[in-house]
C-alpha positions as CSV (number, residue, x, y, z in Angstrom):
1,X,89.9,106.9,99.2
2,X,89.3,103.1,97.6
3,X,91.0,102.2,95.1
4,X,92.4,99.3,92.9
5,X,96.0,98.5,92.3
6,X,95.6,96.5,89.2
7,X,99.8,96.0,88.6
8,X,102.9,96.9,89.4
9,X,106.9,96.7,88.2
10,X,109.9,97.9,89.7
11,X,113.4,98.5,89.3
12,X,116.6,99.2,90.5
13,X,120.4,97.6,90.7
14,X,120.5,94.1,91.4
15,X,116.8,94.0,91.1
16,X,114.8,93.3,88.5
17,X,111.0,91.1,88.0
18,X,108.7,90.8,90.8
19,X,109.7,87.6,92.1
20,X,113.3,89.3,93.2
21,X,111.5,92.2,94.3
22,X,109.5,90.7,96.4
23,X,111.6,88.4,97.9
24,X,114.2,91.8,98.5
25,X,111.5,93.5,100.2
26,X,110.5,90.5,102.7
27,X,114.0,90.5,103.5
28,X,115.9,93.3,102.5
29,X,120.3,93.3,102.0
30,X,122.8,96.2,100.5
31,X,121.9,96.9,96.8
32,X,124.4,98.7,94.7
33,X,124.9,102.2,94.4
34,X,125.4,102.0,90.7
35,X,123.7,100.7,87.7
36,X,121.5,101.7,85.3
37,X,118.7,100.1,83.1
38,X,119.3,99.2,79.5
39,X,115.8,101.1,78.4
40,X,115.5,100.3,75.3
41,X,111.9,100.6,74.7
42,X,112.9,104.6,74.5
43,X,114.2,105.8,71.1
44,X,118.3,105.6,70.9
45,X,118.5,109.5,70.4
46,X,116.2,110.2,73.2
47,X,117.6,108.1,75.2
48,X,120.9,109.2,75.3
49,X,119.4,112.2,76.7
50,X,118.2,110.9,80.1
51,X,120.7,110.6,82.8
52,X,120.2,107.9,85.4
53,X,117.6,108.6,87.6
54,X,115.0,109.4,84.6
55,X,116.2,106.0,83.1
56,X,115.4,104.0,86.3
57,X,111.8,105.7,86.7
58,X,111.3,105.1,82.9
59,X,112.0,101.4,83.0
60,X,109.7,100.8,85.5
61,X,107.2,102.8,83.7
62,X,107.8,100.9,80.6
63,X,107.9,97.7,82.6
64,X,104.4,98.4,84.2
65,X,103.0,100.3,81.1
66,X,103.8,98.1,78.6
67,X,101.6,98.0,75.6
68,X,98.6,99.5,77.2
69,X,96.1,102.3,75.9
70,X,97.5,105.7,77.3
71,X,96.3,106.9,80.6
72,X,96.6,109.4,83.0
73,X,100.0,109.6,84.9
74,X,101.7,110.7,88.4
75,X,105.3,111.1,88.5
76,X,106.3,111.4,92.4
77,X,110.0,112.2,93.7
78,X,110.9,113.5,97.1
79,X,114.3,114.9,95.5
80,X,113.9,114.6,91.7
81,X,117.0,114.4,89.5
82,X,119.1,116.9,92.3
83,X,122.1,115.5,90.8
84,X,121.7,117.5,87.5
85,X,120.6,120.5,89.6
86,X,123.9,120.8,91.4
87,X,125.6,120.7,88.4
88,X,124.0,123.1,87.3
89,X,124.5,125.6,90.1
90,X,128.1,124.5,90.3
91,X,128.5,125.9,86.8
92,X,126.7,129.2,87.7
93,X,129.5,129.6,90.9
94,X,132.0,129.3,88.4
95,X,130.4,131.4,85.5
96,X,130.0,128.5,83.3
97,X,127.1,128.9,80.7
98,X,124.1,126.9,81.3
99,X,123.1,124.2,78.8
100,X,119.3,124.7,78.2
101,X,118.7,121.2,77.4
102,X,120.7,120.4,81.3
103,X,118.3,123.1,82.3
104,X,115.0,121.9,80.7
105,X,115.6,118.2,82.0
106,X,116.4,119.4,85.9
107,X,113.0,120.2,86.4
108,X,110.5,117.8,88.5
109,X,108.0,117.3,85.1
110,X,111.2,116.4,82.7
111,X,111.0,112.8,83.3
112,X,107.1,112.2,82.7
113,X,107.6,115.3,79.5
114,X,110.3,112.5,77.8
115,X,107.7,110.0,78.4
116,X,104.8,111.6,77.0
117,X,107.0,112.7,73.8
118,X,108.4,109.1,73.5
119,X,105.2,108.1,73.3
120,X,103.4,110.8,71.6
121,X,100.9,110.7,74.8
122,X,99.2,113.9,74.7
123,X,97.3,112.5,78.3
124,X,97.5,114.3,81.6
125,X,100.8,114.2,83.8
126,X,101.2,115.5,87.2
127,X,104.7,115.7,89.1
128,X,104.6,115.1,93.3
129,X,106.6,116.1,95.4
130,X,105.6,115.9,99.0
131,X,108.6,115.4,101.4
132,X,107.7,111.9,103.4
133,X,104.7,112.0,101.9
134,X,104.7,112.0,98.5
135,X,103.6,108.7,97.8
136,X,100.7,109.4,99.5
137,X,100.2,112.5,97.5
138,X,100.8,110.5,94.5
139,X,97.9,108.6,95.6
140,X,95.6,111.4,96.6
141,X,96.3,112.7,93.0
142,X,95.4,109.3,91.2
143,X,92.5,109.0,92.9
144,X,91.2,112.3,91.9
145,X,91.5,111.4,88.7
146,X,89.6,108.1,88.8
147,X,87.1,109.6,90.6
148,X,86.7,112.0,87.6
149,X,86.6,109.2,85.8
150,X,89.7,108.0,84.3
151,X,89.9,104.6,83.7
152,X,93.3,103.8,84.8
153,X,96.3,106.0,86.4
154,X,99.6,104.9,86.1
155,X,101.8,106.1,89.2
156,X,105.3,106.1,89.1
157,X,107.7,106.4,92.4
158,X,111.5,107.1,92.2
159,X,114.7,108.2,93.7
160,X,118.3,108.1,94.0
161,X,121.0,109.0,96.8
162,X,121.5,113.0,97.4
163,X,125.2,113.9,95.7
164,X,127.9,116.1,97.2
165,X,127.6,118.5,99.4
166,X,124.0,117.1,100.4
167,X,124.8,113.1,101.0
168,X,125.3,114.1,105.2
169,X,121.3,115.3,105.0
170,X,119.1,112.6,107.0
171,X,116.6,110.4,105.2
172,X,119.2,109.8,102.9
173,X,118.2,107.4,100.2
174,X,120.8,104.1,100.0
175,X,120.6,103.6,96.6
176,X,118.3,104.2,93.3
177,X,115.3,103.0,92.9
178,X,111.8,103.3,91.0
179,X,108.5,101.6,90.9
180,X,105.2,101.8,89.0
181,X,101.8,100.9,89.3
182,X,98.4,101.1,87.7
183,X,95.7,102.4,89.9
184,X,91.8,101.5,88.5
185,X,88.9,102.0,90.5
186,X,87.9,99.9,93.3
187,X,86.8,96.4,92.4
188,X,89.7,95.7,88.9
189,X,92.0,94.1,91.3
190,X,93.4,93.8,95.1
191,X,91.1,96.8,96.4
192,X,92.8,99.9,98.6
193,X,91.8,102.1,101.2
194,X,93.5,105.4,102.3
195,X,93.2,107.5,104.8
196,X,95.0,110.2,106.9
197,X,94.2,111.1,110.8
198,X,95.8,112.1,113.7
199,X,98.2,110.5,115.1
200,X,97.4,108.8,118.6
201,X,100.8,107.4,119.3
202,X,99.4,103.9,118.7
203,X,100.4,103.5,115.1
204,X,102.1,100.2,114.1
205,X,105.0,100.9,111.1
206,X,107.4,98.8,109.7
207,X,110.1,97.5,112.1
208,X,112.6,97.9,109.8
209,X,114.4,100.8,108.3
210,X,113.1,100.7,104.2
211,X,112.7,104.0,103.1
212,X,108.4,105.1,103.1
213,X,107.9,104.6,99.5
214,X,109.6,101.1,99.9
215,X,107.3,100.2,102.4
216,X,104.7,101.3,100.3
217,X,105.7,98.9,97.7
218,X,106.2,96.2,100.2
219,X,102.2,96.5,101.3
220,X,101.1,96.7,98.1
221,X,103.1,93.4,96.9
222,X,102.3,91.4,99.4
223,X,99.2,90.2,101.3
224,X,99.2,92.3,104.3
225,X,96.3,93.7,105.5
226,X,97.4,97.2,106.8
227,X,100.1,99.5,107.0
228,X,100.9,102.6,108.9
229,X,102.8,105.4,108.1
230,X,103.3,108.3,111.0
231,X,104.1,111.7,110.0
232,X,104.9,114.3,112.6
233,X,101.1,114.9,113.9
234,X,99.5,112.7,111.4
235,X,99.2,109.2,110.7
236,X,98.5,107.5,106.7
237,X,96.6,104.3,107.0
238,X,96.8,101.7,104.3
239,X,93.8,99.0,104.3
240,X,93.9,96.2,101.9
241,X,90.1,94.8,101.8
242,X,89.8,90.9,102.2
């Protein structure tokens, strides 16, 4: 897959503007746990409706969105807004009734949905989720929709730490964090390359411990000219063309 990344915002606590994000990613320290964005481009009563996860994913939509035409979109999440699940469930163990609205905005889809009806955006959405791949799903999907012609995809990457009684899981996530970007076909900015092969036990990942999609952001921010990313049997290749 080619493609173009034409550009990109992030957020999470502590963090906020590329110039702090890149600097965090070329040598990364202990973010908070807690904070959450002031998103007021979103509509006061919506917005009161969005716990914090969907508010740090939307502010770096926003961010990266801004003003443009509506476009395509790819909302990706190894664990999604868990936090509101296991309330959930908790309230089921102990009989509670279920609040629809709690129930409607659990799902993977609920943070592009309050997006789209911000917005009135009646464009395409998908929701990813892909274990330690789903940034490179994300991707997979945005190219399949530039390569049917969509102009522009906007991709949008988040997560937060697992709650109680999952925090003891491994690959936990330190602390929550989103980022967007536009992807355009190859040739409207720094131009991509993507691929996924075997792995041959020569692969060359980061030497330090960011999470994948992290890393992801780190390539795509800065001038490096590949990245690897080894999973189990198979190996994702990121080429940045000179």
């Amino acid at each position: 897959m080619v493609f173009s990344v034409h550009h990109w915002a992030a957020w999470a606590p502590g963090l906020v503007g590329q110039d702090a994000w890149r600097a965090w990613l070329s040598q990364p320290f202990p973010l908070p746990a807690e904070g959450t964005p002031p998103l007021t481009e979103m509509p006061a009563m919506m917005r009161r409706r969005v716990d914090r996860l969907g508010r740090i994913a939307l502010q770096a939509t926003y961010t990266c969105h801004g003003e443009a035409p509506a476009c395509p979109m790819v909302f990706a999440s190894r664990y999604g807004d868990m936090r509101r699940s296991v309330e959930l469930l908790e309230q089921l163990a102990r009989g509670t009734p279920l609040s629809p609205t709690s129930f409607s905005l659990s799902v993977h889809n609920a943070i592009g949905a309050l997006y789209s009806i911000a917005r009135g955006d009646l464009t395409p959405q998908s929701a990813v989720a892909a274990g330690a791949e789903t940034v490179e799903a994300a991707f997979v999907e945005a190219c399949g929709l530039v390569s049917e012609g969509a102009p522009e995809v906007l991709v949008v990457v988040y997560d937060e730490p697992r709650p109680a009684p999952f925090e003891h899981f491994p690959e936990q996530v330190a602390f929550p964090h989103a980022w967007a970007c536009s992807v355009r076909p190859a040739g409207q900015g720094p131009t991509y390359r993507l691929s996924c092969g075997a792995a041959s036990g020569e692969t060359t990942p980061g030497t330090d411990a960011l999470p994948e999609e992290l890393a992801v952001l780190r390539f795509l921010a800065s001038d490096a000219g590949h990245f690897e990313h080894p999973v189990g049997a198979r190996v994702w290749r990121w080429h940045r063309d000179a």
